[in-house]
C-alpha positions as CSV (number, residue, x, y, z in Angstrom):
1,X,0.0,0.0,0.0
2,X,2.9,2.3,0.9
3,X,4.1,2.0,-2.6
4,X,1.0,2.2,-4.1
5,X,0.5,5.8,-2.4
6,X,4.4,6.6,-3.2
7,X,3.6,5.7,-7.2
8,X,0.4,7.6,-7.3
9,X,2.0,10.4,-5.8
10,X,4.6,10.3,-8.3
11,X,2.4,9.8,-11.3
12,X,0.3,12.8,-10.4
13,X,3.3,15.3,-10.4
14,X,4.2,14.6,-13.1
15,X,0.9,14.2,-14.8
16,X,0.2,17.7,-14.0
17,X,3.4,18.9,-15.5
18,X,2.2,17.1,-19.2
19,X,-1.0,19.2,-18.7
20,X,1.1,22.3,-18.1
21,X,3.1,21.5,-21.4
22,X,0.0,20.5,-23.0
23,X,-2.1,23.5,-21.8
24,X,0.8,25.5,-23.8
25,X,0.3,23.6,-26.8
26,X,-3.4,23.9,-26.9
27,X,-2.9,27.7,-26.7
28,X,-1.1,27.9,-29.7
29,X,-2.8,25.6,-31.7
30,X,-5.9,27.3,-30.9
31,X,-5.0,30.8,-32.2
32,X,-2.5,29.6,-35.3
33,X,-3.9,26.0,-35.8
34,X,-0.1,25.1,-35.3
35,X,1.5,22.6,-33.2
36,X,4.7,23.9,-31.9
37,X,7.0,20.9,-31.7
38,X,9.8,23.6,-30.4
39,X,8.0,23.6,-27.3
40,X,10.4,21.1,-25.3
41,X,13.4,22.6,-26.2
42,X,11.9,26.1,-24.7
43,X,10.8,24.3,-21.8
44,X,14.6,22.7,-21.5
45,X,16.1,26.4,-21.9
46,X,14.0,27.6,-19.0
47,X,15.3,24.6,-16.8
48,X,19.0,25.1,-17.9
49,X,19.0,28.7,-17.6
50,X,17.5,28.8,-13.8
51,X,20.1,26.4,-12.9
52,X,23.4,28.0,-14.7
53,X,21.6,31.3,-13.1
54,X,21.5,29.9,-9.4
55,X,24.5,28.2,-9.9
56,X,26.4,31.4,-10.4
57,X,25.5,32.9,-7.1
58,X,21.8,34.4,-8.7
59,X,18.8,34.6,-6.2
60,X,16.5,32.1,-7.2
61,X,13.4,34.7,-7.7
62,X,15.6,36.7,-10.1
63,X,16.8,33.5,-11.7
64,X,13.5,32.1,-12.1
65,X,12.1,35.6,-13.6
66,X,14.9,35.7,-16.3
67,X,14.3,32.1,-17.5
68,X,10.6,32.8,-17.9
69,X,11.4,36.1,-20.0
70,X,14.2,33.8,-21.9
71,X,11.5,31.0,-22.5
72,X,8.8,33.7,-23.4
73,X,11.0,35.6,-25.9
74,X,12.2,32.8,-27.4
75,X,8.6,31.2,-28.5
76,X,7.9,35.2,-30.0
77,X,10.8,34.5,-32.2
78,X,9.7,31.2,-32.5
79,X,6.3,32.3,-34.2
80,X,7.6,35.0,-36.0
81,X,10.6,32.9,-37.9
82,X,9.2,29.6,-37.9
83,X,5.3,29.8,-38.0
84,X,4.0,33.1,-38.8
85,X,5.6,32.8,-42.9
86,X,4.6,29.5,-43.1
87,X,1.2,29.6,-41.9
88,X,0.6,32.1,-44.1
89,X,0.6,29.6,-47.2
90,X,-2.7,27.9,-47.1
91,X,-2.5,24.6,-46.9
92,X,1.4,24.0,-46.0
93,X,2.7,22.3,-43.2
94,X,5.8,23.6,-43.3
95,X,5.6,24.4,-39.9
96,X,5.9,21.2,-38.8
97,X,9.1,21.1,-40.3
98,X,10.1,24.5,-38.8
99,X,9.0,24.4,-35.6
100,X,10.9,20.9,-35.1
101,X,14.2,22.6,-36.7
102,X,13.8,25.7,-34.1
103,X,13.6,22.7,-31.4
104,X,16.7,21.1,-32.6
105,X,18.5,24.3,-33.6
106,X,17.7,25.4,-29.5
107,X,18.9,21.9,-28.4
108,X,22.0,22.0,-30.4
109,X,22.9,25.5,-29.2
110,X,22.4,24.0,-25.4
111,X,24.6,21.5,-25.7
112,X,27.7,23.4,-27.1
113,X,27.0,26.2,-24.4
114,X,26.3,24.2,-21.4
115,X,27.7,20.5,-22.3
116,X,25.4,17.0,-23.0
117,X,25.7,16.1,-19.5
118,X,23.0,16.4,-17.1
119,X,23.3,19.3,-14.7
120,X,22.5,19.3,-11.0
121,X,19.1,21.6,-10.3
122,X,19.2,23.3,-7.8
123,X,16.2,22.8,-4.6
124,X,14.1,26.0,-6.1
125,X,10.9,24.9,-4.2
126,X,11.7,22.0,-1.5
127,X,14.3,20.1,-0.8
128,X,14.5,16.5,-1.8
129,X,14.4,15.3,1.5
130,X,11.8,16.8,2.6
131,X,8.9,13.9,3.2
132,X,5.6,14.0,4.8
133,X,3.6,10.8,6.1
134,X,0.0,9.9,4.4
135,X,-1.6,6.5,5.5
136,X,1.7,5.5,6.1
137,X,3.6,6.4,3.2
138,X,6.5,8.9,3.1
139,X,5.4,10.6,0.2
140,X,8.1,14.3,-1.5
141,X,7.0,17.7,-0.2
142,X,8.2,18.5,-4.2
143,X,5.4,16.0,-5.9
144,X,3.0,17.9,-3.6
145,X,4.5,21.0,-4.3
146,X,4.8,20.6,-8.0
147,X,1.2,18.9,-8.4
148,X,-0.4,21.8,-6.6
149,X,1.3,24.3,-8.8
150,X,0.9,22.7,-11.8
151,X,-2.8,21.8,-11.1
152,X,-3.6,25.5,-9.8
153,X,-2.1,27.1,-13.2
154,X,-4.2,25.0,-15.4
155,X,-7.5,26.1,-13.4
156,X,-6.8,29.4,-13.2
157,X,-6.2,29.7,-17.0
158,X,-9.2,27.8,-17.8
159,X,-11.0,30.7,-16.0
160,X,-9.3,33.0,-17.5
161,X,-9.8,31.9,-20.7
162,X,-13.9,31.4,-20.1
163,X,-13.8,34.8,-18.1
164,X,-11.7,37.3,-19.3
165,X,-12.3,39.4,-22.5
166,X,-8.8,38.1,-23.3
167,X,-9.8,34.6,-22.8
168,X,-13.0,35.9,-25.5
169,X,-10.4,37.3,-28.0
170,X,-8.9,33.9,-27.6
171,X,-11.4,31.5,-28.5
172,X,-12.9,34.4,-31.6
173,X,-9.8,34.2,-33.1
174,X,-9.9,29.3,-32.8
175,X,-13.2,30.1,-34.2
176,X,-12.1,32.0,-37.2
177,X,-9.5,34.6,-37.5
178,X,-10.9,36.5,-39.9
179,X,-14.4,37.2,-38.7
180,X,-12.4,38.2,-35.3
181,X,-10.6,41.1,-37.1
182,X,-13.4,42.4,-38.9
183,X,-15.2,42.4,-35.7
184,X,-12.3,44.4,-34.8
185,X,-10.4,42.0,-32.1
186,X,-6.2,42.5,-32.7
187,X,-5.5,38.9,-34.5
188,X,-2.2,39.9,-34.5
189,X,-1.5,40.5,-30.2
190,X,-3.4,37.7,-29.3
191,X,-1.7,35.3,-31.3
192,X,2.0,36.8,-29.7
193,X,0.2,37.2,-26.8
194,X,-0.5,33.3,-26.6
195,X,2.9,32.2,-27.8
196,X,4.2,34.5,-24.7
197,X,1.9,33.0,-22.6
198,X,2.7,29.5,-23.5
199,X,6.4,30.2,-23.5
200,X,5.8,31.1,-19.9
201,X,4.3,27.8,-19.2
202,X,6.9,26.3,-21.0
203,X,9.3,27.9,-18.6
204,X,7.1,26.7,-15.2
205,X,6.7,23.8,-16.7
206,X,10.8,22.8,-17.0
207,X,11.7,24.2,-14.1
208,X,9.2,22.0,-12.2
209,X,9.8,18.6,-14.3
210,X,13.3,19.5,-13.6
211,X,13.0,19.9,-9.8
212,X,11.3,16.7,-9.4
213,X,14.2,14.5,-11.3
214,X,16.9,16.5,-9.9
215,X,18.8,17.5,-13.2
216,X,18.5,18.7,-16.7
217,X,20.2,18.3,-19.7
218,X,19.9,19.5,-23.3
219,X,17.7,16.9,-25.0
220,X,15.1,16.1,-21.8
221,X,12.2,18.2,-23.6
222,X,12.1,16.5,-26.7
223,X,11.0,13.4,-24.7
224,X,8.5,15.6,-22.1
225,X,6.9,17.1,-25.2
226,X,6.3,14.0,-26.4
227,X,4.2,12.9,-23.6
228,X,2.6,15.8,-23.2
229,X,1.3,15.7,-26.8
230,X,-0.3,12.4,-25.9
231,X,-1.5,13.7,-23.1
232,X,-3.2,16.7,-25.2
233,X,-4.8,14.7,-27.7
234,X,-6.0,11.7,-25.4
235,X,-7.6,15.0,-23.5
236,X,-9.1,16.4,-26.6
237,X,-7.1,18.8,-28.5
238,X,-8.6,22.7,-27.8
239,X,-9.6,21.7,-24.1
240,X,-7.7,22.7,-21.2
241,X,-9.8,20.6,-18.7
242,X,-9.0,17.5,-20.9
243,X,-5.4,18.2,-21.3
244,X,-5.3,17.8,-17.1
245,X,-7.2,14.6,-17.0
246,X,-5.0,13.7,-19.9
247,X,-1.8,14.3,-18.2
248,X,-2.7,13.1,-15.2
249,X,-4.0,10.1,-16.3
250,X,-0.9,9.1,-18.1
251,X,1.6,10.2,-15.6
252,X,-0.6,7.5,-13.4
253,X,-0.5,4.5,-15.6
254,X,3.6,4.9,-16.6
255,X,4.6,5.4,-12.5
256,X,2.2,3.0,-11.5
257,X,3.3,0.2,-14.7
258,X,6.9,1.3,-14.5
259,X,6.7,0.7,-10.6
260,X,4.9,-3.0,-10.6
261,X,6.1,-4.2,-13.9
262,X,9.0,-2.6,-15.3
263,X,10.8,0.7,-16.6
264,X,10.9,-0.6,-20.0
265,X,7.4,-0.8,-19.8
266,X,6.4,2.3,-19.2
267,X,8.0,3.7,-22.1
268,X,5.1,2.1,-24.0
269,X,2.2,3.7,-22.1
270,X,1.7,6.5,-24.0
271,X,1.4,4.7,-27.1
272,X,-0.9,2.6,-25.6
273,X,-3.4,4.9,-23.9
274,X,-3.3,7.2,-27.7
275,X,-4.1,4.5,-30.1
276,X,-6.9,2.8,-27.3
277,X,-8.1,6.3,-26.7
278,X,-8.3,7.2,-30.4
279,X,-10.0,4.1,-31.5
280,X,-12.5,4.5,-29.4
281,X,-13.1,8.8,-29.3
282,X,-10.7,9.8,-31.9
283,X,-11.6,13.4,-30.7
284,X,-10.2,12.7,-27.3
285,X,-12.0,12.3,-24.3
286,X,-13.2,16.1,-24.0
287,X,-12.8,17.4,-27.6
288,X,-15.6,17.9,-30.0
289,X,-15.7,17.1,-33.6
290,X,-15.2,19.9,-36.2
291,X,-17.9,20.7,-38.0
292,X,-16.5,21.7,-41.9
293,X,-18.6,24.0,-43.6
294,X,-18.4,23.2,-47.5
């Protein structure tokens, strides 16, 4: 039962950290109708730049707000080189291609600055060694810590996003861009204004994943943003509520199957849970069909 709890634990941290990464996806695909597969590598920047930052001597509140700008910045370039000219041209996906190539371009620049090898991260939130006891379990003050933080970020922008005339602006311009700028809403700022946004989330998002396994290193996001992709679409693309009980769900089965069966199996989770969850709902559990007007 103890290990039970301690798996659970586990998988729900880092569950809610796929719905963070997800939740950043979402917002970007909702204003562009792009995927940004460069989104791991910003998230690994924001990890790697906190922990070069502390390691230097940098207060960690200073640290963190620099690698949230960094991570921010970066996705504005991000959409202005690699996804605003090629969305432009109806019917490409070059974006996929460019939005990869800006991954692996920011992946390649980490590892000549910094190294391949893993780097320490620093205790931003809790210490590894801090524990408390539930139903007998000794269960990480940092799963709490990074669940709860994760969790909190997702629900608050869910509300924003069904509350705020921002959130309004938002969903105008998923529904169609240009009836949103005739109505006069600025296409243009909210689109940079979600890339920023998801950058940001990006940012949280490393940092956390990264304080939970205790180091980082260049070529860790491309593997998160996997997972949190599954995680998005076995939610239902273009709902945030779906992209939690997507990541959660999956950072469940792969702790609790890589904790009672093996590591090796847990690899093929994802996989798993996509194609059953696709058969079945290929909209995801929360999304809705498109309707196509022709």
């Amino acid at each position: 039962m103890d290990f039970f709890i301690q798996m659970l634990a586990s998988g729900l941290s880092v569950g809610a950290v796929y719905a963070l990464v997800g939740l950043g996806l979402n917002l970007t695909f909702w204003t562009t109708r792009v995927l940004n597969f460069g989104q791991g590598a910003v998230l690994m920047v924001g990890a790697m730049v906190t922990a070069v930052l502390i390691a230097s001597g940098t207060h960690v509140i200073f640290a963190v707000a620099v690698a949230l700008l960094t991570a921010a910045f970066i996705l504005i370039l991000i959409e202005a080189l690699a996804v605003r000219p090629l969305a432009k041209a109806t019917g490409s996906m070059g974006w996929i291609v460019s939005t990869l190539g800006a991954g692996i371009l920011l992946q390649g620049l980490a590892s000549w600055r910094f190294g391949t090898q893993a780097v320490a991260f620093p205790d931003v939130l809790f210490s590894s060694a801090d524990t408390v006891q539930f139903l007998g379990a000794y269960i990480s003050v940092q799963y709490i810590a990074v669940f709860v933080i994760s969790v909190l970020i997702v629900v608050l922008m869910e509300l924003f996003l069904r509350r705020s005339t921002w959130g309004y602006a938002v969903r105008a311009v998923a529904h169609d861009n240009e009836f949103a700028a005739l109505l006069g809403i600025p296409v243009r700022r909210v689109v940079l204004a979600s890339f920023m946004v998801s950058g940001l989330l990006a940012g949280v998002a490393g940092i956390l994943v990264s304080q939970v396994s205790g180091t980082v290193d260049p070529g860790f996001g491309m593997h998160l943003l996997i997972l949190a992709f599954v995680a998005t679409v076995v939610g239902g693309m273009g709902s945030a509520f779906g992209s939690l009980v997507g990541g959660l769900l999956l950072g469940v089965l792969e702790k609790l199957v890589g904790g009672y069966w093996s590591p090796a199996a847990a690899e093929i989770v994802a996989f798993i849970l996509l194609v059953g969850v696709l058969t079945i709902r290929p909209q995801g559990l929360f999304g809705k069909p498109e309707a196509v007007k022709v």
